[in-house]
C-alpha positions in Angstrom: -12.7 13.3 15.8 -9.4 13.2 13.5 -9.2 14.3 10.3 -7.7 11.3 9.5 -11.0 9.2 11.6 -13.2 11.6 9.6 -12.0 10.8 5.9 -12.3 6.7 6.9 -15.5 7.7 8.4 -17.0 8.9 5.3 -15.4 6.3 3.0 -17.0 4.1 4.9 -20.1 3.7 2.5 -17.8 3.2 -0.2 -16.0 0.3 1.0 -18.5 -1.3 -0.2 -19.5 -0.5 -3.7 -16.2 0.5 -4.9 -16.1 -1.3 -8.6 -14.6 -0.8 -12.0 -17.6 0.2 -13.6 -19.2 2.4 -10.9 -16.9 4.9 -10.4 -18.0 9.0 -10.6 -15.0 10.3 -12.4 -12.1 9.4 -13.7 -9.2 10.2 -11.6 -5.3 10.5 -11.2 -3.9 7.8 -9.0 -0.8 7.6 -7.7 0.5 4.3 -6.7 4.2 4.2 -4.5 6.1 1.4 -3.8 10.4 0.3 -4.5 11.9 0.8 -7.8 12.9 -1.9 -8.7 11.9 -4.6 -11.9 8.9 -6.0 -10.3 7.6 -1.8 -10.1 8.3 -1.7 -14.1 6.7 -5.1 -14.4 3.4 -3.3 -12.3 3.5 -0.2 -14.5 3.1 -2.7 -17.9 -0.1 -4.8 -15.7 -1.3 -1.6 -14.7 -1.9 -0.5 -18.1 -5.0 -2.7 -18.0 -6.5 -1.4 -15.3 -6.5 1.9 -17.2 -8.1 1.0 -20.3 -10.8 -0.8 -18.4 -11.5 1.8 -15.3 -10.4 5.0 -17.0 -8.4 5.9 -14.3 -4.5 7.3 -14.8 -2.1 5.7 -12.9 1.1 7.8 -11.8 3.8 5.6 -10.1 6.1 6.7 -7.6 9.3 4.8 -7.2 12.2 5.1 -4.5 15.3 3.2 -4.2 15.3 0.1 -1.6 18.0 2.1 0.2 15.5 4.6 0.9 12.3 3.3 0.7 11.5 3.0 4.1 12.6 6.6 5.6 11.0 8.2 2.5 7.7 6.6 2.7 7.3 5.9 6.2 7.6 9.7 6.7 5.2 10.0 4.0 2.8 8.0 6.1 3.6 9.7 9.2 3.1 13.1 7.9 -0.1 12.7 6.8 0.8 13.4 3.2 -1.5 13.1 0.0 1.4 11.8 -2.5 0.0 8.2 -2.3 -3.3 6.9 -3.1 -1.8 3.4 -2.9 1.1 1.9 -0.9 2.7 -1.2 -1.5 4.3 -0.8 2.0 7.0 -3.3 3.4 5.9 -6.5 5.5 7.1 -5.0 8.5 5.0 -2.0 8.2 1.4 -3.4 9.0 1.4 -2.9 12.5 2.3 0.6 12.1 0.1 1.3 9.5 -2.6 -0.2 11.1 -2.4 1.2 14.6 -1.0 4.9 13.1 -4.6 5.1 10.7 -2.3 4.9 7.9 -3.9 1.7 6.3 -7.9 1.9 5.4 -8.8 -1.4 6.8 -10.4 -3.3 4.3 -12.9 -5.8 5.5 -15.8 -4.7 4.7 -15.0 -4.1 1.3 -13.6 -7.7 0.6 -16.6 -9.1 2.1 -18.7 -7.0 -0.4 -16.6 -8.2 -3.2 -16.2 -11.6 -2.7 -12.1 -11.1 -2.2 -11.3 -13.8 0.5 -7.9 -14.5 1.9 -8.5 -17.8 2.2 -7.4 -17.2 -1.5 -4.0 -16.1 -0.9 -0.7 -18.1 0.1 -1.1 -18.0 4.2 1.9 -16.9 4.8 1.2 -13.5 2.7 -2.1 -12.9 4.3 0.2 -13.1 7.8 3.0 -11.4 6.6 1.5 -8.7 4.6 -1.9 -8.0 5.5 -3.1 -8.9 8.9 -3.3 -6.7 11.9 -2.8 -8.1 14.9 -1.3 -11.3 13.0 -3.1 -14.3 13.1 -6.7 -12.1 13.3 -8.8 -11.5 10.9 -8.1 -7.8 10.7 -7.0 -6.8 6.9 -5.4 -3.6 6.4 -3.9 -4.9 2.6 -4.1 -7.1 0.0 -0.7 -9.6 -0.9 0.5 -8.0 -3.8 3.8 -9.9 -4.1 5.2 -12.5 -2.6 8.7 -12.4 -1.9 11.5 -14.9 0.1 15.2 -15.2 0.5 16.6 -18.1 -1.8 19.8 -19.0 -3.5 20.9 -18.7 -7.2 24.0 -21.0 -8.3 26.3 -21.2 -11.2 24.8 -24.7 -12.4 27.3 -24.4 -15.3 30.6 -24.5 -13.0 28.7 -27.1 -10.2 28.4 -29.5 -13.3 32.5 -29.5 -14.0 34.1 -32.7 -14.0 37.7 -31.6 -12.6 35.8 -29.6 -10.0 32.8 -32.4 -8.9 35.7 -34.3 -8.7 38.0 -32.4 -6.3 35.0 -31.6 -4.2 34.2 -35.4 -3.8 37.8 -36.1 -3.0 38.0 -33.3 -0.1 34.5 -33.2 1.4 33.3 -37.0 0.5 29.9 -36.1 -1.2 28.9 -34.5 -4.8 29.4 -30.7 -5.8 26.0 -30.5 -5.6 22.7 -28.0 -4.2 23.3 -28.2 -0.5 21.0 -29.5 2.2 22.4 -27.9 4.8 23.7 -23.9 6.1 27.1 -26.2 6.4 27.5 -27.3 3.5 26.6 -24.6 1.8 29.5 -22.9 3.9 31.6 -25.4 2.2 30.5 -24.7 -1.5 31.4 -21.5 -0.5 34.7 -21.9 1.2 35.7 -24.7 -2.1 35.3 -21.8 -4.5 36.7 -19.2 -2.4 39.7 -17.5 -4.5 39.5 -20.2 -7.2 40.6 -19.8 -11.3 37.5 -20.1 -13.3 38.4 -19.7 -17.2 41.2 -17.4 -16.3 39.3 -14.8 -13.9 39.5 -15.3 -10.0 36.2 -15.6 -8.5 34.9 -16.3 -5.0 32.0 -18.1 -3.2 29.0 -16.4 -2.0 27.6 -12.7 -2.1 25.5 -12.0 1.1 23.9 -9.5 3.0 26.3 -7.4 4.6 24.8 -3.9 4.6 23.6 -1.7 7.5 22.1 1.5 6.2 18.9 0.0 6.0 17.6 -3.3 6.6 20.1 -5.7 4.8 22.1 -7.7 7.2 19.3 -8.2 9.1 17.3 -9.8 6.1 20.4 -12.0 5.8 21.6 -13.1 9.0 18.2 -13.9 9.8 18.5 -17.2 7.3 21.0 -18.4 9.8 19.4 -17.3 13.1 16.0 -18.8 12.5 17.5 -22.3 11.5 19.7 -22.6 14.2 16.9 -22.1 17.2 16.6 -18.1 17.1 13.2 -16.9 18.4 12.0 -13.5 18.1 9.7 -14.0 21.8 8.9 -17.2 23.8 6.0 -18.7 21.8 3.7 -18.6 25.2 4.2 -15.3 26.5 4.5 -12.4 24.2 7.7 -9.7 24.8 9.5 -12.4 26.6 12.8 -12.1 25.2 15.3 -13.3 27.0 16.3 -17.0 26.3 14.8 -17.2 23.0 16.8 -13.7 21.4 19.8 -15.2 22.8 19.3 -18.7 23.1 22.4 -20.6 22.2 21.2 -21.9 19.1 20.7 -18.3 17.8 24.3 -17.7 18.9 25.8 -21.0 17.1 23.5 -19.2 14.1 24.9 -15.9 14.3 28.6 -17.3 14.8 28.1 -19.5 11.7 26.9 -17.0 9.5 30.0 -14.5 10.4 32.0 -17.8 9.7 30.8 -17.7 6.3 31.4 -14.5 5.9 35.0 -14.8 7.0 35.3 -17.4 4.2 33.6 -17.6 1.3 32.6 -13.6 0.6 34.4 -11.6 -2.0 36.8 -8.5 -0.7 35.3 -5.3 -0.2 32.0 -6.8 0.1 31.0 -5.6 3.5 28.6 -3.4 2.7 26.6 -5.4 0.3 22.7 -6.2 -0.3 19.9 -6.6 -2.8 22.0 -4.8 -5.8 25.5 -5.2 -5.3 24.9 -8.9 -5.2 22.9 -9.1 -8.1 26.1 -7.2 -10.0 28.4 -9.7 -8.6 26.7 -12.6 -9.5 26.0 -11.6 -13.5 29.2 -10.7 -13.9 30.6 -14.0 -12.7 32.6 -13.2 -9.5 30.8 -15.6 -7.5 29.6 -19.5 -7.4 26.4 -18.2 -4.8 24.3 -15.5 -4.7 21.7 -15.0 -1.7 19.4 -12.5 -2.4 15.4 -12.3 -3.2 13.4 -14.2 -5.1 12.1 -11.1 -7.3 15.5 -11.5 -8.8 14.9 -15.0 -11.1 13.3 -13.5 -14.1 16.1 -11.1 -14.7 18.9 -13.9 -13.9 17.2 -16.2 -16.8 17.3 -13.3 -19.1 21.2 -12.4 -18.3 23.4 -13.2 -21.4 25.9 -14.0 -18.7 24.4 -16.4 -16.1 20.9 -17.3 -18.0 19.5 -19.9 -20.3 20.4 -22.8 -18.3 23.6 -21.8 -16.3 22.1 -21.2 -13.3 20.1 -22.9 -11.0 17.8 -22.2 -7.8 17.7 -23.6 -4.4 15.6 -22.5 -1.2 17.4 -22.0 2.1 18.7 -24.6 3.6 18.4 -26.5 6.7 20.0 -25.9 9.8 20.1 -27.7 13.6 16.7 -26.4 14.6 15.2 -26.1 11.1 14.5 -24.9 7.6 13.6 -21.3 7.5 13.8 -18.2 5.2 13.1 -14.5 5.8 9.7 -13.3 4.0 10.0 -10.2 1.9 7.1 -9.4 -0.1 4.6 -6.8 0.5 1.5 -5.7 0.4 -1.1 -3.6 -1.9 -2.9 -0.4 0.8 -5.2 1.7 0.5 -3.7 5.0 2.2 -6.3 6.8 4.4 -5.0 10.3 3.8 -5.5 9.8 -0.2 -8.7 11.8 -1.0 -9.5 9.2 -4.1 -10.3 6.4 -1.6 -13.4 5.1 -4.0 -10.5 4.5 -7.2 -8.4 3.2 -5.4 -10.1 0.4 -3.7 -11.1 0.0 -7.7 -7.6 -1.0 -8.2 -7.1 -3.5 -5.0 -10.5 -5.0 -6.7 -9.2 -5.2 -10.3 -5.4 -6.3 -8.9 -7.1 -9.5 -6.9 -8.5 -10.6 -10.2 -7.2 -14.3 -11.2 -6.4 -13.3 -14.8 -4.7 -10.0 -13.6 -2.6 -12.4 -11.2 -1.7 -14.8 -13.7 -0.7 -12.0 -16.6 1.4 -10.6 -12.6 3.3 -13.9 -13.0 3.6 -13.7 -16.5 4.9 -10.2 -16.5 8.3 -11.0 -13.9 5.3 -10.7 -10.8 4.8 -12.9 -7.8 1.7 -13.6 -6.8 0.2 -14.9 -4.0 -2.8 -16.2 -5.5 -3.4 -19.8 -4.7 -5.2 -20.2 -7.9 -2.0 -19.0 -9.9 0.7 -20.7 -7.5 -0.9 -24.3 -7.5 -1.8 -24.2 -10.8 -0.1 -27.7 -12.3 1.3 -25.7 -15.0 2.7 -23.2 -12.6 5.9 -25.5 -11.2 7.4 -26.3 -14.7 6.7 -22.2 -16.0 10.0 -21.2 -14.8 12.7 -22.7 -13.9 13.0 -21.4 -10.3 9.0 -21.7 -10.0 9.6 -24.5 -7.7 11.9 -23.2 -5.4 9.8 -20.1 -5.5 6.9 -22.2 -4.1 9.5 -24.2 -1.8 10.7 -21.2 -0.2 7.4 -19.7 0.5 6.5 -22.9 2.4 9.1 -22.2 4.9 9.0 -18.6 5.9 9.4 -15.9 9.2 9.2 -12.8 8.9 11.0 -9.9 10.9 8.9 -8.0 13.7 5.8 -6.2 12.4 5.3 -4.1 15.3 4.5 -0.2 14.8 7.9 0.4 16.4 9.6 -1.7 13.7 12.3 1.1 13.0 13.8 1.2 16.4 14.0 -2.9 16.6 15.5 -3.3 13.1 18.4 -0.3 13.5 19.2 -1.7 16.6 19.7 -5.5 14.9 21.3 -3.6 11.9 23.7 -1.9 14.0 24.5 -5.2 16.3 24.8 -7.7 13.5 26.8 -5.7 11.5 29.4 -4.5 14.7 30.0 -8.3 14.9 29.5 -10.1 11.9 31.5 -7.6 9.8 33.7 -5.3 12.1 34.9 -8.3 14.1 33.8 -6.7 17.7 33.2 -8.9 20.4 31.7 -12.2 20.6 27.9 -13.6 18.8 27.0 -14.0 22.5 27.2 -10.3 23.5 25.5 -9.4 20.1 22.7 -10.7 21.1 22.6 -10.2 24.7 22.6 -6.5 23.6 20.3 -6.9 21.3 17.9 -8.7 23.6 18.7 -5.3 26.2 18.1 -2.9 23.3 14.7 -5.1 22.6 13.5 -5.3 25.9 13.8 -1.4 26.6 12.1 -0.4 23.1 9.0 -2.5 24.3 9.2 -1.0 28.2 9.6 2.2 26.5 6.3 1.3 24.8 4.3 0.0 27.9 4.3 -3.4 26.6 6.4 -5.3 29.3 
């Protein structure tokens, strides 16, 4: 037997009877996850979990841009930093399969924590293992999609709604479709606003990590993209490469071409958020986690900007899932506290206060409240976007599918080589020999 089989072996017991007021001692936790606001909005929740358990809770933080290679090797080492994980989507299958993840259906069941609970597309995205089984290796902890932010303020100019009626024959207005979102985008491309020359959309451009993929993906999945033929698992070919994911992939480098500021080829979650606040751009794609601090920007806040989920495209309406889920690590030698945490965190009034505090949870009781629409202004579109989402592979060989997207989306989209068609036929062929290599076709 492991060591790794041995520790979930003997926490076995405790799945069970984990509880805020049962625990033996009180212990040091250490919880990991992105820094970014949400992670300072978690330290602020976490603070009642604390004076109710009397557990500390340490926080360890890395930057998006290193997230994965820092805590994946974490997880693959074995280590003891993390008690907790907050682990990406696409991490479940290898987190499952690996023994990373203390699977954690016993001790919902004891607790009365069902995931009938949560939004359906978290429980998929973030904590089932295989998807669509009843396997739970995590709790959704925050629920997460690629939207759109808008200047609301310059849409709502007279002289402009008027020039864009006159040269595309319909209102400056929140676009229904990829196209004419390309056009909003092309219309402000270069234009004079107050004085200062700003451009149309900031997009995900970057390939160090996972960025262009979590863009171009908005394109690919409403133009016909598939990631395998629906009735026959690890069958590629047709559905990676289909022509509609082609048209998706050649439309999104068109709107790159047109409608993105210079030097912005290397762009994701941060960059855009800069470029947007300080009024260089009309669009901003980027996650949803990024609404509470837009409202609260001096700049673009209070009523200047506006939200809108991804739009349609020939084959659909679609948006990549981010989010992740809450772990229990299975090297962490504090198994009992921790699960005391995941217990306290799925607490209705912990997930409202979540919501409250710049969180977003996947609670159905906080997300279909009737108040819960009109509590922000992008609460809608939060809820809209969740409605419509995919998510990238979640198989344990994750890494090697997403550099091998990063590295062909970016070669065409951004450097210009080839054609959307080879893109895609290599990345079907790079696909193809990752799963062969694993003994799955």
């Amino acid at each position: 037997m492991t060591l790794n089989l041995m520790k979930m072996t003997a926490a076995a017991g405790a799945l069970a009877t984990a509880g805020l007021s049962g625990a033996a001692q009180a212990d040091d936790l250490t919880l990991c996850w992105a820094a970014w606001d949400p992670a300072n909005a978690l330290i602020e929740l976490s603070k009642d979990f604390e004076a109710q358990s009397g557990h500390t809770m340490n926080f360890e933080f890395v930057p998006w841009t290193s997230f994965a290679d820092r805590m994946l090797n974490e997880l693959n080492s074995g280590g003891l930093l993390c008690d907790l994980m907050i682990g990406d989507s696409q991490w479940i299958g290898g987190g499952a399969e690996s023994g990373h993840y203390v699977k954690l259906n016993d001790f919902f069941d004891a607790n009365n924590i069902s995931m009938d609970d949560f939004i359906p597309a978290t429980v998929t995205g973030y904590a089932e293992w295989p998807k669509n089984t009843p396997n739970y290796y995590a709790l959704p902890a925050f629920g997460d999609v690629v939207g759109w932010t808008y200047r609301k303020d310059w849409f709502e100019r007279p002289a402009l709604q008027a020039e864009f009626q006159e040269k595309y024959g319909r209102a400056l207005d929140v676009p229904a479709t990829l196209e004419e979102l390309k056009d909003i985008a092309e219309f402000f491309q270069g234009r004079d606003i107050d004085g200062t020359t700003v451009y149309g959309a900031a997009i995900y451009t970057e390939r160090g990590s996972e960025g262009i993929t979590m863009g171009v993906t908005n394109a690919l999945y409403n133009y016909g993209f598939l990631y395998e033929n629906p009735d026959k698992p690890y069958d590629l070919e047709g559905f990676v490469n289909s022509d509609g994911a082609i048209a998706g992939l050649e439309y999104y480098k068109a709107l790159y071409d047109v409608g993105t500021p210079p030097g912005s080829s290397n762009w994701y979650m941060g960059e855009n958020i800069d470029a947007y606040r300080s009024g260089q751009v009309a669009l901003q794609m980027n996650f949803a986690f990024i609404w509470p601090g837009v409202e609260a920007d001096a700049n673009v806040g209070g009523g200047k900007s506006g939200y809108f989920h991804n739009p349609a495209g020939p084959a659909g309406q679609f948006a990549q899932l981010g989010g992740q889920g809450i772990s229990v690590v299975a090297y962490s030698e504090k198994q009992d506290a921790a699960l005391e945490y995941i217990k306290w965190f799925a607490q209705q009034d912990v997930q409202s206060k979540w919501w409250e505090l710049g969180g977003y949870s996947a609670l159905k009781a906080v997300v279909e409240d009737p108040g819960f629409a009109a509590s922000q202004p992008y609460a809608q579109t939060f809820l809209d976007s969740m409605a419509i989402v995919k998510d990238f592979w979640a198989e344990p060989s994750y890494a090697d599918l997403l550099l091998a997207m990063q590295s062909r989306m970016h070669n065409y989209v951004i450097a210009g080589d080839g054609t959307a068609k080879e893109a895609l036929d290599g990345l079907t062929a790079d696909w193809i020999e990752v799963f062969e290599d694993e003994g799955k076709l």
